[in-house]
C-alpha distance (Angstrom), angle and dihedral (degrees) to the residues before:
residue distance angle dihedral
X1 . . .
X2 3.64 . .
X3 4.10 87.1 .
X4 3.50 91.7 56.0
X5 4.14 93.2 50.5
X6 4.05 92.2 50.0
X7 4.23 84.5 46.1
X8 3.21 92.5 49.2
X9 3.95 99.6 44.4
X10 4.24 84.8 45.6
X11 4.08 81.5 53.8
X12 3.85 87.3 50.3
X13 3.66 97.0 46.8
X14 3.64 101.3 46.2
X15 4.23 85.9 40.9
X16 3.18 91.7 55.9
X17 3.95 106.4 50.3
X18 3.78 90.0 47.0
X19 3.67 87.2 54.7
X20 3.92 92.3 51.7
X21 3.72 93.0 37.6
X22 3.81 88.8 52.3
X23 3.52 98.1 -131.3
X24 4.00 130.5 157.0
X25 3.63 116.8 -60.6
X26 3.97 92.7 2.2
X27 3.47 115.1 -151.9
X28 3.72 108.4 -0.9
X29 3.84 91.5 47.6
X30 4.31 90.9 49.6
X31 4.03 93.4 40.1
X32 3.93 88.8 53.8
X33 3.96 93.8 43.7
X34 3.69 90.8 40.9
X35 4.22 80.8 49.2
X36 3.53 102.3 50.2
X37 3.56 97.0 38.6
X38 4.08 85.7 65.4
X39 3.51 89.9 44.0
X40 3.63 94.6 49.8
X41 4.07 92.3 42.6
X42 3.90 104.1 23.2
X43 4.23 115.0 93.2
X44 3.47 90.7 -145.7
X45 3.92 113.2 60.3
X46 3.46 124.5 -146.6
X47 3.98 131.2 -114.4
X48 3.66 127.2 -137.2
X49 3.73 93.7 -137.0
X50 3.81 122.1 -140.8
X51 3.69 125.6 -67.0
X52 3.63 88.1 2.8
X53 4.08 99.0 119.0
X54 3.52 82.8 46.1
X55 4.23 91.8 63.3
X56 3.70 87.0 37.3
X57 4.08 84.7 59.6
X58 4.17 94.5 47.5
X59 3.95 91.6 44.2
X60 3.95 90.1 51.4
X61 3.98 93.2 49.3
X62 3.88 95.7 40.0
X63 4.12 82.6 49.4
X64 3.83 88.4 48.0
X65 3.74 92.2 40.4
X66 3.56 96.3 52.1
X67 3.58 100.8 51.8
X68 4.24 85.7 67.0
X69 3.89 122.7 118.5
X70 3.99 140.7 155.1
X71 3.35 90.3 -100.2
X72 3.56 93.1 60.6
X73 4.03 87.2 50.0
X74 4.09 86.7 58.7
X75 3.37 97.1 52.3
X76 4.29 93.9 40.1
X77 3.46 82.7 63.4
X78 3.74 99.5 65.8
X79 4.00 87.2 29.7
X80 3.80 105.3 46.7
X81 3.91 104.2 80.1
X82 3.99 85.8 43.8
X83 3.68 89.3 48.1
X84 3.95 98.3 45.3
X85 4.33 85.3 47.3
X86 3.68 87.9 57.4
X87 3.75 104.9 38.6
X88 4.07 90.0 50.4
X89 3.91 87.6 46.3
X90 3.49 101.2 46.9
X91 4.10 91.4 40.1
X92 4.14 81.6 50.1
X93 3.98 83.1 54.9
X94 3.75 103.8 43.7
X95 4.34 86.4 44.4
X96 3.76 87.5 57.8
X97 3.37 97.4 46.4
X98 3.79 95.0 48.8
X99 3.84 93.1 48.8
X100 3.98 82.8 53.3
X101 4.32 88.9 49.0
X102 3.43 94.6 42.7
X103 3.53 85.2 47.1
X104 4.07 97.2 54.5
X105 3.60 106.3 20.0
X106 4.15 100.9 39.2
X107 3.97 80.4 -135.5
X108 4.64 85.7 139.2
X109 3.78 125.9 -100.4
X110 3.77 96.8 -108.4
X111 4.04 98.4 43.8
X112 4.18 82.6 51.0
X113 3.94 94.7 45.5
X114 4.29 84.5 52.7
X115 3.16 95.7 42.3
X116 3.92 100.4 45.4
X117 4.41 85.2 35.1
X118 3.67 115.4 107.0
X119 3.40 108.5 -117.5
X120 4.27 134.6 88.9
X121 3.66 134.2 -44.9
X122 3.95 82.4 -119.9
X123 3.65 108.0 44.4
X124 4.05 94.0 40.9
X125 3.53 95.7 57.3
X126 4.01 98.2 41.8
X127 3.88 84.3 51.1
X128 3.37 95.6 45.1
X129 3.67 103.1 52.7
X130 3.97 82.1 50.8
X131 3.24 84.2 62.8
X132 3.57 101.5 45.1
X133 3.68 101.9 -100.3
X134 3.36 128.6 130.0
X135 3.84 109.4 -88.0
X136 4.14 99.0 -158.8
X137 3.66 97.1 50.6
X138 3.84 90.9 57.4
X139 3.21 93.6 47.5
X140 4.35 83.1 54.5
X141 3.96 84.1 53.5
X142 3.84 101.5 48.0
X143 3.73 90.3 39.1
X144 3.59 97.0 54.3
X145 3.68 89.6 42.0
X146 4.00 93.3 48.9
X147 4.19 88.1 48.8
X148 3.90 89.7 58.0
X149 3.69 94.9 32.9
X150 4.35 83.9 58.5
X151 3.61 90.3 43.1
X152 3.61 105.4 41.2
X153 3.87 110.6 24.7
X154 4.16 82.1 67.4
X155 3.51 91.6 50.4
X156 3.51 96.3 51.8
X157 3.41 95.1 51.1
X158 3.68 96.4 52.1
X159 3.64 89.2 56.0
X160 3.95 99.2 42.3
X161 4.32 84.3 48.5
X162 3.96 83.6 64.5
């Protein structure tokens, strides 16, 4: 248990300075580098313990929850059928392209479709590894998708504002 403390504290650390050095992904992005990279380095491996991706999945959906109002509801209104057209296209996408992955690199069918799925770094890989995916290389895809998201998305702004 002591693995998973000194893990968990590296997560913290690393979290926490890409939060106050407002880099890409913040937090979530820095506690899973700071993580892995004890994982990957550390002789003793960490343990999820029990029941813990379970209060990882209530903390996310209170978070979520919580950040409801009736504004929101006004402007959901106007939003939602654009919203539903693009979540069902882009989950029709990422589905494709994980049946094509699986298909090439062996990688499995449901840690492709969460990794390729819309969605956060943090949710994906909980529900994957529910679903017997592999947890870690979702959390490669979403990462590497969140860097270029924060690096391009502002780019491409800029230049469609001209």
């Amino acid at each position: 248990m002591s693995a998973f403390y000194t893990a968990s504290l590296c997560g913290i650390a690393l979290g926490v300075a890409f939060w106050r050095l407002g880099l890409p992904g913040g937090p979530v992005v820095g506690a899973m580098i700071g993580t892995a990279a004890y994982q990957l380095f550390a002789p003793d491996k960490a343990i999820t313990p029990n029941g813990m991706d379970l209060l990882i999945q209530l903390a996310a959906g209170i978070l979520i929850g919580l950040s409801f109002n009736r504004e929101l509801l006004h402007i959901a209104q106007q939003a939602l059928p654009w919203a539903v057209g693009a979540a069902l296209a882009l989950i029709g996408l990422g589905a494709g392209l994980a049946w094509i992955l699986d298909r090439y690199t062996g990688i499995g069918l449901v840690t492709a479709l969460f990794g390729l799925a819309p969605g956060g770094v943090t949710g994906m890989g909980v529900l994957a590894q529910a679903e017997g995916g592999k947890p870690a290389l979702v959390g490669v895809f979403h990462t590497v998708r969140i860097l270029l998201t924060y690096l391009l998305v502002p780019l491409l702004g800029r230049l469609l504002r001209q």
